[in-house]
N, C-alpha and C positions, 0 to 999 in steps of 0.2 A: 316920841316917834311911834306914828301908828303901826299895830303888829301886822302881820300877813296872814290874812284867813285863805288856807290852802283850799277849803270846800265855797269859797267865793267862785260865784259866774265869772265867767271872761266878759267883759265889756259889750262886746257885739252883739253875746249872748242874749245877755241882760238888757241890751238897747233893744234886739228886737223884741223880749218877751215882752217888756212892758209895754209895747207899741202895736204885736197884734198878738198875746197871749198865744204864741207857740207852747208852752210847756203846757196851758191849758187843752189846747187844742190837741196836742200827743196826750197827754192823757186822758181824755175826751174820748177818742177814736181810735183810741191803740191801746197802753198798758192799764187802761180802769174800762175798757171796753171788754164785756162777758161774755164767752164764748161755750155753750153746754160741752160736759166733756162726752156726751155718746152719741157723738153723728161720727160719721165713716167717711172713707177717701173722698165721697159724691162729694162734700161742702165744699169738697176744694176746686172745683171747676170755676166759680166767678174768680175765683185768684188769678187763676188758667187764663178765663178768657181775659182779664186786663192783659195779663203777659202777651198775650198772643195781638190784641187790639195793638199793644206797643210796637210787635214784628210788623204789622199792618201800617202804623204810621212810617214808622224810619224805611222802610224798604220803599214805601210810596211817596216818598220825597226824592229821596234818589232816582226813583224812577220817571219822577217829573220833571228831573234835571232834561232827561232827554226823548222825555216825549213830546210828540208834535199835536194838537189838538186841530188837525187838518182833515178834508176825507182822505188829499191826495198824497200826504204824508204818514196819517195816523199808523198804516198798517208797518209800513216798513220800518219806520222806528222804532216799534215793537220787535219787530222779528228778524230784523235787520241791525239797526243801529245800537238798542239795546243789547241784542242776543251777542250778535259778534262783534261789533266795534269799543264795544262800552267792557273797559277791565273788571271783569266780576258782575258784570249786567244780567249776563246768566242766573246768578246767584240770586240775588234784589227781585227778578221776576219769580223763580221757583220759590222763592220765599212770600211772597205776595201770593201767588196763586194758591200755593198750600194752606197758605193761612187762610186767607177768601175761604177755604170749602171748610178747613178745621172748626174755624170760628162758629160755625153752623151745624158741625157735629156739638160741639162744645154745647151751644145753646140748647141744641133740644136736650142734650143731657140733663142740664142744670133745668131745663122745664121739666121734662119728665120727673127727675127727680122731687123739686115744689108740689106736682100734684102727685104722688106715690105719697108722699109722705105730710097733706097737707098744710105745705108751707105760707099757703093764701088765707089761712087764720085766723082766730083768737087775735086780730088786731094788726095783723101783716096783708092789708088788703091793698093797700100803697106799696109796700116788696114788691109783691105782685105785679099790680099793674105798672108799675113805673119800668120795672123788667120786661114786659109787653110791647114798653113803649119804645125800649131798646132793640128787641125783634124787628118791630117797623122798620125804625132808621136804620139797622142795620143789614136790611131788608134793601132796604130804600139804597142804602148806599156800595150793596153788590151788586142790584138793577144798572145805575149808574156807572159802576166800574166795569160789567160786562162788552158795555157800549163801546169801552175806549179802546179794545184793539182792531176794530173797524176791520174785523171777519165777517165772514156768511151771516152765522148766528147769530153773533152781535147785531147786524146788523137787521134780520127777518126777526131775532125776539123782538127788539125792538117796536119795529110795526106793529108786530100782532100786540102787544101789554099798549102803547099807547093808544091803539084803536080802541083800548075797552073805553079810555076816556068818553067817545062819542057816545053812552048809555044806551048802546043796543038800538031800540025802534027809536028813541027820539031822537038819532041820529045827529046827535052835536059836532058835527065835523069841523066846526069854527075852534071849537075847541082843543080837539086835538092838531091844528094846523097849528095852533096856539103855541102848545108845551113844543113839536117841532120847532116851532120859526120857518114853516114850511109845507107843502104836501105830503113830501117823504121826507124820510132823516136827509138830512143835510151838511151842510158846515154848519149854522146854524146850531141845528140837533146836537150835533158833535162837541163845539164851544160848551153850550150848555149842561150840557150830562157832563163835562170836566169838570166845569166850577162848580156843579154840587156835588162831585166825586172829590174833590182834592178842597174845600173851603167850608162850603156850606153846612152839607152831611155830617162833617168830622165834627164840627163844632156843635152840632145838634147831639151828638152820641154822647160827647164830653157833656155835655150841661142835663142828661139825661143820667149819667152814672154816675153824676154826682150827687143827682138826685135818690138815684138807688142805694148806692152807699149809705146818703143820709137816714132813707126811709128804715136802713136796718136798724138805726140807734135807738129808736125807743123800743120798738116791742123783741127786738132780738131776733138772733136768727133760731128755728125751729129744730127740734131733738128727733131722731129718730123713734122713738120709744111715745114721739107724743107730750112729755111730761108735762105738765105746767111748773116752772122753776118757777121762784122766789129771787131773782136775780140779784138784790138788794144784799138778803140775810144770806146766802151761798157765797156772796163776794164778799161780807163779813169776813165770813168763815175762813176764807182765803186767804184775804190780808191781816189776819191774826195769827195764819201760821198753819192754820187748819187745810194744807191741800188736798190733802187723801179724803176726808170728809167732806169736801168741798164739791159741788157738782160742775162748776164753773174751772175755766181757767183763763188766761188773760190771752188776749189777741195777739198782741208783742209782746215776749218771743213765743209764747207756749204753742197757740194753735199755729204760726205763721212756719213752727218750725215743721209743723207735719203736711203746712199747704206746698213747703220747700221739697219734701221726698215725694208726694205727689206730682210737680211738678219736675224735677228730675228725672221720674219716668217719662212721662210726658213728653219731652223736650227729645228726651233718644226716640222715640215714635216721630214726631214733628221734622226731627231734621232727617232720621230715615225717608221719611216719603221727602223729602229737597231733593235729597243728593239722586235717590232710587228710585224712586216713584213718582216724581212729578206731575207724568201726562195723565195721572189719574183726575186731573183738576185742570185739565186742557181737552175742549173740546176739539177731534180731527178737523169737524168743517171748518171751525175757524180759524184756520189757518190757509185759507182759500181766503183772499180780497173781498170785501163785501162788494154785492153785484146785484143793482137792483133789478136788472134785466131778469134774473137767475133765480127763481126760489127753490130753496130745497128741496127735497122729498118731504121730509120731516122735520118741524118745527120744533122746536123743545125748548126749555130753560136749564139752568140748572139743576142739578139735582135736589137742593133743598127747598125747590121752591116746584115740583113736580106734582108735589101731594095736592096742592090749590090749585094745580094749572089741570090737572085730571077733574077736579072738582067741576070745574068751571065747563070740560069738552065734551060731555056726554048729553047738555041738553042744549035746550031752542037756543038763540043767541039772549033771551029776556031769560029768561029763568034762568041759564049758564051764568048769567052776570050778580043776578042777584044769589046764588048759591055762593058763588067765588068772595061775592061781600060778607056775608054771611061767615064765612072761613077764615077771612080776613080779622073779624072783629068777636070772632064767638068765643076766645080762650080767655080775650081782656076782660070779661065777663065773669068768669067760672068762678073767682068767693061769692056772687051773687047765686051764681046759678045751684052751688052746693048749701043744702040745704042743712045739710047734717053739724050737729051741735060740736060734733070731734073734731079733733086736730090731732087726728094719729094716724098709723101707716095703713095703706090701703088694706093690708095682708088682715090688716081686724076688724076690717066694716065689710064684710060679706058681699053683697050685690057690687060695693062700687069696686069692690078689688078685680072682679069680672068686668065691669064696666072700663076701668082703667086696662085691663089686657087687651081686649076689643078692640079701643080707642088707637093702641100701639100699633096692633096689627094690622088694623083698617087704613093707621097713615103711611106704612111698608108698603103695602098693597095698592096703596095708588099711587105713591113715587114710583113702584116698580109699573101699573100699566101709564105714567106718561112720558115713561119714556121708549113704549114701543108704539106703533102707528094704532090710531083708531077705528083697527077694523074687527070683523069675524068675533071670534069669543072674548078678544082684549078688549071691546069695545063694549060686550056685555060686563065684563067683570068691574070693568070700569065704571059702568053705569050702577051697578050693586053696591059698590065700596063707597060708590059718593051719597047713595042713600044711605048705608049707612053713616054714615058720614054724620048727616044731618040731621037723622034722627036720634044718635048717642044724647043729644044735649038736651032735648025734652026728657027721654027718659032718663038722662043725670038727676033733674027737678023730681020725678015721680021716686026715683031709687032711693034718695037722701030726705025726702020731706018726711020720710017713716023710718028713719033710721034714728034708733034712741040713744040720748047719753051714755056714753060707759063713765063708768063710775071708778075711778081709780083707789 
């Protein structure tokens, strides 16, 4: 009689390992994945932003149960059918909405932080940009979702971002009639900006963070202090016993348990502004019917997208278009554009630690002038901030082409 081996796999286990190497793959990417043990609370924002991308999906599903992708239905379904007829519809939208504007605080965090402490590196130049690429799309996929409650704003941002389409003097207006289905937004318009809000977009974000997740595996994610680890002979050290000597600790449980108290805080912030603060992420106008007859006084986007739209409103319509590109695409850039041999915290490279304060404060300074009218001194300040703007990123090149090894 065979004996009973109590540390034997269950069956299913054991069926799928050997069919797609699950215990490989959790080991791989969780408990033999090295994690340095001196970064601080910052690391834990991409944790953050998956969590919060997941409030974004489930709340946006639900909300598509009862939304109408009509012009002459879109609004009221929103503000009507969801708001008061749909049980807990309330809820599904304040949590979409908060998340929409969170997820974008999240992000610059977790950017600022990469360049504070150059996480674009010694071989993390794919981090980087693959994170970049998730900016876009997820760029791309609040543009899209702004659209669908077929308000004012919704409706006049609209116009004004797909007009850039027509490239200024070469006036491509076949073009933008194009991405419309139309002269002006339309139904059309409207169908459209759905299905790359709720199909398209989502599945672009997903095959992009899987991408980023991947890109972290070989060179690791970057230390605060700079260090260059040994990832290898520290995860020795580790799995011999050595943890206190150890510079490392493993992703599951060890850091995932510090990304948990991080996020904990977090979450009591996140659901304070649901319950409390919601209309901080609801535009007033948009709650007035979109009316093409009707344009606003003032135009605006949201607020995380104010810093490029100020970029773009203080010159000709040719040069405002080509600065706005320019903005668009100048960060995907930056391990190329830094010059400097280090991968350590701004706070020890002299010039760029100034360079990197500027940069913060130049992008406050223009979120904050677009979203007031462009006139009188806002319209000068404005025109300042986008200069400098522009010219941070040549003098990034001259700052760092002379900036020498430290030597640890």
């Amino acid at each position: 009689m065979a004996k009973f081996d109590e540390n034997a796999r269950p069956f299913s286990e054991q069926w799928l390992d050997d069919r797609l190497g699950v215990r490989t793959l959790n080991r791989v990417m969780a408990t033999e994945y090295w994690i340095p043990k001196n970064i601080n609370f910052l690391w834990a924002m991409g944790m953050i932003l998956a969590v919060v991308f997941g409030f974004l999906l489930i709340s946006g599903i639900f909300l598509t149960m009862y939304y109408k992708p009509d012009v002459n239905l879109a609004f009221d379904s929103v503000n009507y059918t969801i708001m008061q007829e749909v049980g807990y519809g309330w809820l599904f939208r304040h949590i979409h909405g908060v998340a929409a504007s969170v997820v974008f605080l999240l992000i610059y965090i977790h950017m600022f932080t990469g360049i504070y402490y150059g996480s674009y590196k010694q071989g993390r130049e794919m981090i980087w940009i693959s994170g970049m690429l998730l900016f876009v799309t997820f760029s791309a996929e609040a543009f899209s979702g702004y659209m669908l409650p077929w308000g004012q704003m919704s409706y006049w941002a609209g116009m004004v971002i797909t007009n850039l389409f027509s490239m200024g003097s070469l006036e491509l207006n076949g073009v933008v009639e194009w991405i419309r289905g139309d002269y002006v937004p339309g139904d059309a318009y409207l169908t459209r900006f759905f299905m790359l809000h709720v199909f398209l977009l989502p599945l672009a974000i997903i095959g992009v963070i899987v991408l980023h997740f991947g890109s972290l595996r070989i060179p690791h994610v970057n230390n605060q202090e700079g260090e260059i680890i040994d990832f290898d002979e520290e995860a020795a050290k580790y799995l011999a016993g050595n943890t206190k000597e150890a510079k490392v600790i493993r992703f599951q449980w060890d850091f995932l348990s510090k990304d948990f108290m991080v996020m904990a805080f977090f979450l009591f912030f996140f659901f304070y502004l649901v319950f409390y603060h919601f209309n901080f992420a609801m535009d007033p106008v948009n709650f007035d019917m979109a009316n093409g007859l009707k344009t606003p006084a003032h135009i605006y986007p949201e607020w995380y997208f104010l810093w490029s739209y100020e970029i773009l409103r203080p010159f000709s319509k040719d040069v405002g278009l080509m600065a706005f590109g320019f903005s668009q695409v100048i960060f995907m850039l930056l391990p190329f554009l830094d010059r400097s041999p280090n991968a350590i915290p701004a706070h020890r490279r002299g010039l760029f630690f100034i360079w990197f304060w500027i940069l913060l404060l130049d992008l406050i300074v223009l979120s904050v002038m677009g979203k007031v009218p462009p006139s009188g001194m806002f319209s000068t300040i404005g025109l300042i901030a986008a200069w400098v703007f522009l010219l941070l990123w040549p003098a990034l090149v001259a700052i760092t082409s002379f900036e020498k090894k430290e030597i640890k």
